[in-house]
VOSE-77656 format. One record per atom (N, C-alpha, C): residue number from 1; residue in three letters; atom name; x, y, z. Coordinates in steps of 0.2 Angstrom, whole numbers, plus 5000, padded with zeros to 4 digits. Example, Ala and Ser with C-alpha at 12.3 -4.5 7.8 and 13.67 -1.06 7.14 Angstrom:
REM VOSE-77656
+-----+------+------+------+------+------+
|  nr | rest | atom |    u |    v |    w |
+-----+------+------+------+------+------+
|   1 |  ALA |    N | 5066 | 4972 | 5039 |
|   1 |  ALA |   CA | 5062 | 4978 | 5039 |
|   1 |  ALA |    C | 5066 | 4984 | 5039 |
|   2 |  SER |    N | 5064 | 4989 | 5035 |
|   2 |  SER |   CA | 5068 | 4995 | 5036 |
|   2 |  SER |    C | 5064 | 5000 | 5039 |
+-----+------+------+------+------+------+
REM end
This chain:
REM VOSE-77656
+-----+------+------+------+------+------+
|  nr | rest | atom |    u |    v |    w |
+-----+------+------+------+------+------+
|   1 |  UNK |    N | 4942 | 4933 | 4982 |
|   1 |  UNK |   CA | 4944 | 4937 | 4988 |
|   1 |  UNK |    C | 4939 | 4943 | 4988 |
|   2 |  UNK |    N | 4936 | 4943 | 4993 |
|   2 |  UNK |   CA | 4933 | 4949 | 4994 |
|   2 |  UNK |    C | 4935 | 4955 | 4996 |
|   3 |  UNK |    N | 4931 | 4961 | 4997 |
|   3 |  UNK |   CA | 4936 | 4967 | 5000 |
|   3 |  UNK |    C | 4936 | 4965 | 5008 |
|   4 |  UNK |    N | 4930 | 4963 | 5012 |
|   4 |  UNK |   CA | 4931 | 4961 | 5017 |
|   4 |  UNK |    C | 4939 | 4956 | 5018 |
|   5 |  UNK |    N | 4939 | 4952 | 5015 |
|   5 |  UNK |   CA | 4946 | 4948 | 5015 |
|   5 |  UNK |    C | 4954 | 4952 | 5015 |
|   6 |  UNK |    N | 4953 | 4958 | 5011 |
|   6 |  UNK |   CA | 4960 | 4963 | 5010 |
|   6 |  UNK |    C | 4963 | 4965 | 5016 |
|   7 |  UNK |    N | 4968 | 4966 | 5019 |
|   7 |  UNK |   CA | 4971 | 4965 | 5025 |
|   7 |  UNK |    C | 4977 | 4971 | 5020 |
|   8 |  UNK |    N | 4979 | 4976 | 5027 |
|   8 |  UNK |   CA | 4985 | 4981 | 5027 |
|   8 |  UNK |    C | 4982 | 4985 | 5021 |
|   9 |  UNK |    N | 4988 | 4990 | 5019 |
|   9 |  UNK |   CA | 4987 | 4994 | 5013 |
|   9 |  UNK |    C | 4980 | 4993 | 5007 |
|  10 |  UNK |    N | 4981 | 4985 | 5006 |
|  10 |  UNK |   CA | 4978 | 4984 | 4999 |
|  10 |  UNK |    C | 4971 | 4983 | 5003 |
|  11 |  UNK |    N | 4969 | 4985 | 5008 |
|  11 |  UNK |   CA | 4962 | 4984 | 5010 |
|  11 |  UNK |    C | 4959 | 4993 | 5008 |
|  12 |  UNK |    N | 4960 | 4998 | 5006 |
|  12 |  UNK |   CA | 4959 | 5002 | 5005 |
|  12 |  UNK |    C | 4960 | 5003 | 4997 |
|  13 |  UNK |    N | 4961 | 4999 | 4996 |
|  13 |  UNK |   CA | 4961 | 5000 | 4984 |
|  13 |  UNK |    C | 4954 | 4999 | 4984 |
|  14 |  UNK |    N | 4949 | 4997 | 4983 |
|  14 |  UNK |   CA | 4942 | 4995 | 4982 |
|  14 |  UNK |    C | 4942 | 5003 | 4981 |
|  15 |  UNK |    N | 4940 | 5007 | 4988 |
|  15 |  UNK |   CA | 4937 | 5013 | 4990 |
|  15 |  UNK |    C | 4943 | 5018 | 4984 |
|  16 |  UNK |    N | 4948 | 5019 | 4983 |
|  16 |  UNK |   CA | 4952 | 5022 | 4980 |
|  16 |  UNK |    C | 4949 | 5022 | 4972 |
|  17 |  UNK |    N | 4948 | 5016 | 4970 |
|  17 |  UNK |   CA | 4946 | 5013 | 4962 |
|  17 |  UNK |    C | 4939 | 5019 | 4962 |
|  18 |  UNK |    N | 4935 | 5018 | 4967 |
|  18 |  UNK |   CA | 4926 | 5019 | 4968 |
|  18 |  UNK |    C | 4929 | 5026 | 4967 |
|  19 |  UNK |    N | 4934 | 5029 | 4973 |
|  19 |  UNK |   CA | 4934 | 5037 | 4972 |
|  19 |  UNK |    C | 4937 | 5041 | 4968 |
|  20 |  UNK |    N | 4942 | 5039 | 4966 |
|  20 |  UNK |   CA | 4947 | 5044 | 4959 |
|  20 |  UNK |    C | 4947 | 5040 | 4951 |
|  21 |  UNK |    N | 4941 | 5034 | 4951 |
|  21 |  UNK |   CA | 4940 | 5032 | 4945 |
|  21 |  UNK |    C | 4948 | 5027 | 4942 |
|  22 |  UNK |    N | 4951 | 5026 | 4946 |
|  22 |  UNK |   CA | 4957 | 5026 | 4941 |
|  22 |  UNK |    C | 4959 | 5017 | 4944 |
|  23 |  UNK |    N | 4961 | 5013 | 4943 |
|  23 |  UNK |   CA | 4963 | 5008 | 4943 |
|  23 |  UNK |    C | 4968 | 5008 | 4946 |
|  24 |  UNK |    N | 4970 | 5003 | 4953 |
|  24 |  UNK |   CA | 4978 | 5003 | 4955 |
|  24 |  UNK |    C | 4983 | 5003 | 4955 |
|  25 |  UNK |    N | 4983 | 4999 | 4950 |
|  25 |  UNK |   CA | 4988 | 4999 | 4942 |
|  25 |  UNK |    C | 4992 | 5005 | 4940 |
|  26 |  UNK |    N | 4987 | 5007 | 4938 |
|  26 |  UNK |   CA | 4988 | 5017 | 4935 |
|  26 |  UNK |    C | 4991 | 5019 | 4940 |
|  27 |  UNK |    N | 4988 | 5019 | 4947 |
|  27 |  UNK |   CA | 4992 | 5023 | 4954 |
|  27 |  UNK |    C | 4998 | 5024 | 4954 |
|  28 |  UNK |    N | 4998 | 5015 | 4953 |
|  28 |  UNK |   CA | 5006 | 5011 | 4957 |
|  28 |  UNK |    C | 5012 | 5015 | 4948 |
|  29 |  UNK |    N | 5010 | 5014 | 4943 |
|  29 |  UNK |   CA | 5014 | 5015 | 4937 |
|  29 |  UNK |    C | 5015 | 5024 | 4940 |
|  30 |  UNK |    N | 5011 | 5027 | 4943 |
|  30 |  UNK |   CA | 5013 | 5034 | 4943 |
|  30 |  UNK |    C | 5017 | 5034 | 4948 |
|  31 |  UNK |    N | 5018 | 5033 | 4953 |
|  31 |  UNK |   CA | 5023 | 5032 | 4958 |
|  31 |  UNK |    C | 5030 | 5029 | 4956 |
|  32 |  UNK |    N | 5028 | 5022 | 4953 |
|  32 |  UNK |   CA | 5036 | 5020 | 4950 |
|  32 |  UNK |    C | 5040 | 5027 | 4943 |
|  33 |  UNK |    N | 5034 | 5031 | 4943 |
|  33 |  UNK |   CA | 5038 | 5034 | 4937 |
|  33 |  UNK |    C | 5038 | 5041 | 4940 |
|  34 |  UNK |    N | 5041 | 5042 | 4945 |
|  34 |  UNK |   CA | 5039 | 5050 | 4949 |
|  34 |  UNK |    C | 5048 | 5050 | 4951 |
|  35 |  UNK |    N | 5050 | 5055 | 4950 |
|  35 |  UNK |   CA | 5058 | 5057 | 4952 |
|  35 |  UNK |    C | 5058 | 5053 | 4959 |
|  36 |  UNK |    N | 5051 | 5057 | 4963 |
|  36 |  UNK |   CA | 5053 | 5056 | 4970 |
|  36 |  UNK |    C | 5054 | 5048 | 4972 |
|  37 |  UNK |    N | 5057 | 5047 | 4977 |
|  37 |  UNK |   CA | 5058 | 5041 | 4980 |
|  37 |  UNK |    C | 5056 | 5040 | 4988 |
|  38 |  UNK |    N | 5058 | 5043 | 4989 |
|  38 |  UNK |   CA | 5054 | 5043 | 4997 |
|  38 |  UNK |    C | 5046 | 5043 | 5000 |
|  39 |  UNK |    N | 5044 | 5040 | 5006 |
|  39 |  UNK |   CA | 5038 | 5039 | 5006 |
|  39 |  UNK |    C | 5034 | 5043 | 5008 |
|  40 |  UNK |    N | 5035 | 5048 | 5011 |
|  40 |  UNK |   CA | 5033 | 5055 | 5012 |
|  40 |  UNK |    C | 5031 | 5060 | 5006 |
|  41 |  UNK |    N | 5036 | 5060 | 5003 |
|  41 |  UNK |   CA | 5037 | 5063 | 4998 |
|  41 |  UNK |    C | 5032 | 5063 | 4993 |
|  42 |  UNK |    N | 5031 | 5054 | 4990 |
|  42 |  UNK |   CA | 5028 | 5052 | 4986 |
|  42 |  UNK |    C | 5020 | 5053 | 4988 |
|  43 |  UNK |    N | 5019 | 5053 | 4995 |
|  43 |  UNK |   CA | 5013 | 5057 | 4998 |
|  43 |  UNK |    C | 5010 | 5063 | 4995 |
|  44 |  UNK |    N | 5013 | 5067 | 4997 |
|  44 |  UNK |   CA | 5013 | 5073 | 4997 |
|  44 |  UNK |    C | 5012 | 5074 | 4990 |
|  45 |  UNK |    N | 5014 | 5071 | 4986 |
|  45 |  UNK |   CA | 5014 | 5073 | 4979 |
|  45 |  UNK |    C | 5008 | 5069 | 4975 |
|  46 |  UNK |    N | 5005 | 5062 | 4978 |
|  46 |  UNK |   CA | 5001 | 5063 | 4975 |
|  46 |  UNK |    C | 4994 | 5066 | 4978 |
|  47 |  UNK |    N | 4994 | 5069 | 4982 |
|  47 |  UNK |   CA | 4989 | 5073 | 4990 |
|  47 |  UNK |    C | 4989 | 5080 | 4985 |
|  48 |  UNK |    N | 4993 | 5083 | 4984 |
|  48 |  UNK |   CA | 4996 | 5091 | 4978 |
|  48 |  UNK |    C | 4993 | 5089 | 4973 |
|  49 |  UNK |    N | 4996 | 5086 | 4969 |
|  49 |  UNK |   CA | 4995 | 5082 | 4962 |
|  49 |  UNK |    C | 4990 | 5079 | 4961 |
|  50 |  UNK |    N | 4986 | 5075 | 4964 |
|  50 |  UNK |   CA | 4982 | 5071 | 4960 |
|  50 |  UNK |    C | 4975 | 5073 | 4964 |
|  51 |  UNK |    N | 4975 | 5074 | 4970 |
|  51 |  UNK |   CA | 4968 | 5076 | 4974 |
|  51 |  UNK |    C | 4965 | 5071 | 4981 |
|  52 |  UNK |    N | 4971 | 5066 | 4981 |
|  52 |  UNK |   CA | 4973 | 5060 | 4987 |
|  52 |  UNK |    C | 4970 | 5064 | 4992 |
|  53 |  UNK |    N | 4967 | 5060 | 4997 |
|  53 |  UNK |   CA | 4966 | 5060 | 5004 |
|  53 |  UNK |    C | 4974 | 5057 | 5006 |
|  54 |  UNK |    N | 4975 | 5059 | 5011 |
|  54 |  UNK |   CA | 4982 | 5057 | 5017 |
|  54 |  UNK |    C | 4981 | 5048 | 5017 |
|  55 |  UNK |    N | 4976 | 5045 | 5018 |
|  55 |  UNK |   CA | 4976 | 5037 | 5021 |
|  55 |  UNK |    C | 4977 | 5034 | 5013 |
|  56 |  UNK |    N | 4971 | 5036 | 5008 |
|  56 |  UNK |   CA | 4972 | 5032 | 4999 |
|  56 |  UNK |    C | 4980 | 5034 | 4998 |
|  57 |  UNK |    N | 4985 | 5039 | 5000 |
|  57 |  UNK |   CA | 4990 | 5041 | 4996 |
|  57 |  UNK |    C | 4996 | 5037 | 5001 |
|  58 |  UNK |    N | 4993 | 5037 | 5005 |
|  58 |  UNK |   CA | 4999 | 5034 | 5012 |
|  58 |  UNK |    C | 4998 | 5025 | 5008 |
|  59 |  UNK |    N | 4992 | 5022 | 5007 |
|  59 |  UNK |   CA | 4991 | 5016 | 5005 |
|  59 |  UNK |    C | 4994 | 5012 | 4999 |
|  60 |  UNK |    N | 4992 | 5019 | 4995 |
|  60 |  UNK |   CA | 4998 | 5017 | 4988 |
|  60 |  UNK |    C | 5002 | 5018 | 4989 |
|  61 |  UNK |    N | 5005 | 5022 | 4992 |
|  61 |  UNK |   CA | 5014 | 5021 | 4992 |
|  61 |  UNK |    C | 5017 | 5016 | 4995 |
|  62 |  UNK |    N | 5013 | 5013 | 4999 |
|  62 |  UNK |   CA | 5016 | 5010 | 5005 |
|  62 |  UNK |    C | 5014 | 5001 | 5001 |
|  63 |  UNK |    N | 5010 | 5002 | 4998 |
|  63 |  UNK |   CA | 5009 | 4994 | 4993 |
|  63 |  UNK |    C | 5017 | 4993 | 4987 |
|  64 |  UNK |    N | 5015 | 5000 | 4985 |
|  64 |  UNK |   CA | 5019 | 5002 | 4979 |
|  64 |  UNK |    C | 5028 | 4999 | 4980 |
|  65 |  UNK |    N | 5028 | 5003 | 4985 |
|  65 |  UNK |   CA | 5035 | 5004 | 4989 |
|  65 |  UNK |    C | 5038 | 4994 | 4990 |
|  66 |  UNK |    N | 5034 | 4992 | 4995 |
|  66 |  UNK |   CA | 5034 | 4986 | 4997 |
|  66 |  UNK |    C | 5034 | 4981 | 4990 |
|  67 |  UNK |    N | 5030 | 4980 | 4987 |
|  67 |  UNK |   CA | 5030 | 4977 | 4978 |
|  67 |  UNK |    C | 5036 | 4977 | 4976 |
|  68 |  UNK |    N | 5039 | 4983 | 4977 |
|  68 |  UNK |   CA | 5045 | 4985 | 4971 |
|  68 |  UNK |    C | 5051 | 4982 | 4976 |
|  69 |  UNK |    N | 5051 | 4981 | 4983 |
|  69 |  UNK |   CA | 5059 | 4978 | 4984 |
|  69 |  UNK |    C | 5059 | 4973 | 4982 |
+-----+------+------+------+------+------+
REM end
């Protein structure tokens, strides 16, 4: 699959990986292990916290969030 093929959320991991060095993987474990639960929230925190743009931080949670039901 390429990044052209990536469709919703997961079409912005490529650029994420390129930008904060850090693997998806790592993103999504830091979300599943944050108090917060809500998807707003876990925005915000990592946008505060780690140095997220709004769209990479809205992406990962919204991949994360959907995986985990």
């Amino acid at each position: 699959m390429t990044e052209k093929d990536l469709k919703g959320p997961a079409s912005y991991f490529p650029s994420i990986e390129r930008k904060y060095g850090r693997p998806v993987g790592e993103w999504q474990e830091l979300i599943r292990s944050s108090p917060l639960t809500r998807h707003m929230e876990l925005v915000a925190w990592l946008k505060s916290e780690h140095g997220l743009g709004h769209g990479h931080a809205n992406a990962l949670v919204a991949a994360t969030l959907a995986g985990d039901e």
